[in-house]
C-alpha positions as CSV (number, residue, x, y, z in Angstrom):
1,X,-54.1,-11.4,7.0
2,X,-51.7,-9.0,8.6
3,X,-49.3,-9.9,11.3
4,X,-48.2,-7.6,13.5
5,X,-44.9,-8.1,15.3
6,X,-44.6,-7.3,18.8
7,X,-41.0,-5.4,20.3
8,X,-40.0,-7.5,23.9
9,X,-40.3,-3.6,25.6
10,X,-37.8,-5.3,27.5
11,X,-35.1,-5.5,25.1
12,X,-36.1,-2.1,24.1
13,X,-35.5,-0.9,27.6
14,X,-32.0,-2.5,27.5
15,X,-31.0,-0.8,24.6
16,X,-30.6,2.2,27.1
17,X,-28.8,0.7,29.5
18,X,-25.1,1.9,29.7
19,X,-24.1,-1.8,30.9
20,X,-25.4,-3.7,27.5
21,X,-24.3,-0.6,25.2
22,X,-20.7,-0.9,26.8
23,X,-21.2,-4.6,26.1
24,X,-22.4,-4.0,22.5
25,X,-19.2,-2.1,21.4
26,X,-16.8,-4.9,23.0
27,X,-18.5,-7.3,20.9
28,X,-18.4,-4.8,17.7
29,X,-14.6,-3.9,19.1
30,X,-13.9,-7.8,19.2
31,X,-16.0,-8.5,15.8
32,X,-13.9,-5.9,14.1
33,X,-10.1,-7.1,15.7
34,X,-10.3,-11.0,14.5
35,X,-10.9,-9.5,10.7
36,X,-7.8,-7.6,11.2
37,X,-6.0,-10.4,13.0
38,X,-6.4,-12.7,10.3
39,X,-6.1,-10.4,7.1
40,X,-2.1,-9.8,9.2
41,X,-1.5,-13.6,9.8
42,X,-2.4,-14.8,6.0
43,X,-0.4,-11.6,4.9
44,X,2.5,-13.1,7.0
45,X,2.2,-16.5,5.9
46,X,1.5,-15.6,2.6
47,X,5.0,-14.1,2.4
48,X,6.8,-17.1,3.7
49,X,5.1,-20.1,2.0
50,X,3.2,-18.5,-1.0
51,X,0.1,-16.7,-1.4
52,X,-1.7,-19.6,-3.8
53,X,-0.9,-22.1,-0.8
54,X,-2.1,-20.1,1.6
55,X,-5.5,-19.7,-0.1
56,X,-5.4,-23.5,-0.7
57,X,-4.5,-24.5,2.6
58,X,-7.4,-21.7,4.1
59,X,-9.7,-23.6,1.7
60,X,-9.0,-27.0,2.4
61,X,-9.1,-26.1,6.4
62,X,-12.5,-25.3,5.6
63,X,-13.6,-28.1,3.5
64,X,-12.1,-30.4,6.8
65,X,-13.8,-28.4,9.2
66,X,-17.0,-28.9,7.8
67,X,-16.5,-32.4,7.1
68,X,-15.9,-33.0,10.6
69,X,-18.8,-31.0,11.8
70,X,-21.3,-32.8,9.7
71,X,-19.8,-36.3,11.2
72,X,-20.3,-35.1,14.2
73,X,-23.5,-33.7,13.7
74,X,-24.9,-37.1,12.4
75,X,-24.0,-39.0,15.4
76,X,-25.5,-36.2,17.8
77,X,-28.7,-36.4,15.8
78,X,-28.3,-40.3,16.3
79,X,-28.1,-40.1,19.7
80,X,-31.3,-37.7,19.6
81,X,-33.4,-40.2,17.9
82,X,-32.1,-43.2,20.1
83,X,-33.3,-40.8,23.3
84,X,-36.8,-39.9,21.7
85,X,-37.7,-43.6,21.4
86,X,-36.6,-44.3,25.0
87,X,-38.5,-41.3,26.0
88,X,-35.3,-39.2,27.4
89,X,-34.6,-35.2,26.8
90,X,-31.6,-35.4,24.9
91,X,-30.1,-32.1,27.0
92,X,-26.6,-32.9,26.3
93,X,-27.1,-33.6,23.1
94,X,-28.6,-30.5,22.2
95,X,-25.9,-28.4,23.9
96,X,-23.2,-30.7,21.5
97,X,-25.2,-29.7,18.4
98,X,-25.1,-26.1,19.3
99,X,-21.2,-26.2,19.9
100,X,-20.4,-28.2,16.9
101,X,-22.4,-25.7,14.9
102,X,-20.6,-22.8,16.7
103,X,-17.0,-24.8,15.7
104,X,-18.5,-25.0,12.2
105,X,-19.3,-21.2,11.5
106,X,-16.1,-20.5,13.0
107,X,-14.4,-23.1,10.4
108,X,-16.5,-21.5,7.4
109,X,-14.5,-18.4,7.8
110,X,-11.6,-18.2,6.1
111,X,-8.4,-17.3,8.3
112,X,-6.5,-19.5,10.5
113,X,-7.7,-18.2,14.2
114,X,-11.4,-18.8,13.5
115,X,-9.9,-22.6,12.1
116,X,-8.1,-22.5,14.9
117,X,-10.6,-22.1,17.4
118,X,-13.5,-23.8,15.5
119,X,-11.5,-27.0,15.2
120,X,-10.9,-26.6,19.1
121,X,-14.9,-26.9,19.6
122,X,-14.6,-30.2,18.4
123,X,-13.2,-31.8,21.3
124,X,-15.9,-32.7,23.4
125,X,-14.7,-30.8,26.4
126,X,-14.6,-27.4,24.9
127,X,-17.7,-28.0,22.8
128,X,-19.8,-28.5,25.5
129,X,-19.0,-25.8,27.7
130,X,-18.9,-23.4,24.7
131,X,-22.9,-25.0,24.0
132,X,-23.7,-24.6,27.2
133,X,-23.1,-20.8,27.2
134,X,-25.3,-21.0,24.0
135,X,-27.8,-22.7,24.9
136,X,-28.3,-21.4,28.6
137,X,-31.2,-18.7,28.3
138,X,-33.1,-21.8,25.5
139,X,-34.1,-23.9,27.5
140,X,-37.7,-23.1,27.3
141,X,-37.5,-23.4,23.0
142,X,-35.0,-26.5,23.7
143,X,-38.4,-28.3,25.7
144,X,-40.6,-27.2,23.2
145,X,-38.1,-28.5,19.9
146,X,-37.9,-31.9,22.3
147,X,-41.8,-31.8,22.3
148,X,-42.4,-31.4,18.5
149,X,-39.3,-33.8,17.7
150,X,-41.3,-36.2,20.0
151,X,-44.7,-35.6,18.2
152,X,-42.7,-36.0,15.0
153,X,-40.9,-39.4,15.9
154,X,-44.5,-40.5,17.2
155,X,-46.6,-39.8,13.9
């Protein structure tokens, strides 16, 4: 069987919009600066403390980073169990989840401003107003991931 996809004509219609092609190159401007950003700072510090330790200590940041982001994944996802059996819409939870996985990709990368800022979105603060910008426009997918999880949990 063949399955056709289907544009959103809206997005399409949005693609010629001056406003979101402005907004388009920030975000390519933006994607292309932290690259440069952090190829100058590891140059830098590679010059004062070594480049071998640099690379070890941009590894091991990494390696802690996603430590940390799979602790605190497993206790959100604990928490998401614990409010399925009581029947609750673990909200909050979902928006920590997104933010600790936004901390994490930012950990993954190597440099020391992405480490930087991903080991800032694990404070609990910062992480959930950073998932709440994520999660804002899901909220219809986040009811229908609570519905399956509590079909799931049921079965």
């Amino acid at each position: 069987m063949i399955k056709l996809v289907m544009f959103n004509t809206g997005f399409i219609m949005r693609l010629f919009q001056k406003d979101f092609i402005f907004k388009l190159l920030l975000l390519a401007l933006f994607y292309s600066l932290i690259p440069l950003a952090e190829i100058v700072l590891i140059l830098h510090v590679g010059g004062i403390f070594g480049n071998y330790l640099v690379i070890a200590l941009t590894a091991a940041l990494s390696l802690l980073g996603i430590l940390i982001a799979f602790g605190e994944i497993d206790a959100l996802i604990k928490q998401v169990k614990r409010k399925l059996k009581n029947g609750e819409y673990p909200g909050k939870e979902f928006i920590g989840i997104a933010g600790v996985l936004a901390g994490a990709l930012l950990m993954i990368s190597p440099g020391f401003i992405t480490d930087a800022i991903g080991l800032c979105l694990f404070i609990p603060v910062i992480r959930n107003c950073v998932g709440k910008l994520i999660t804002s426009k899901m909220e219809n997918q986040l009811k229908d991931i609570y519905e399956y999880l509590k079909l799931y949990d049921a079965g």
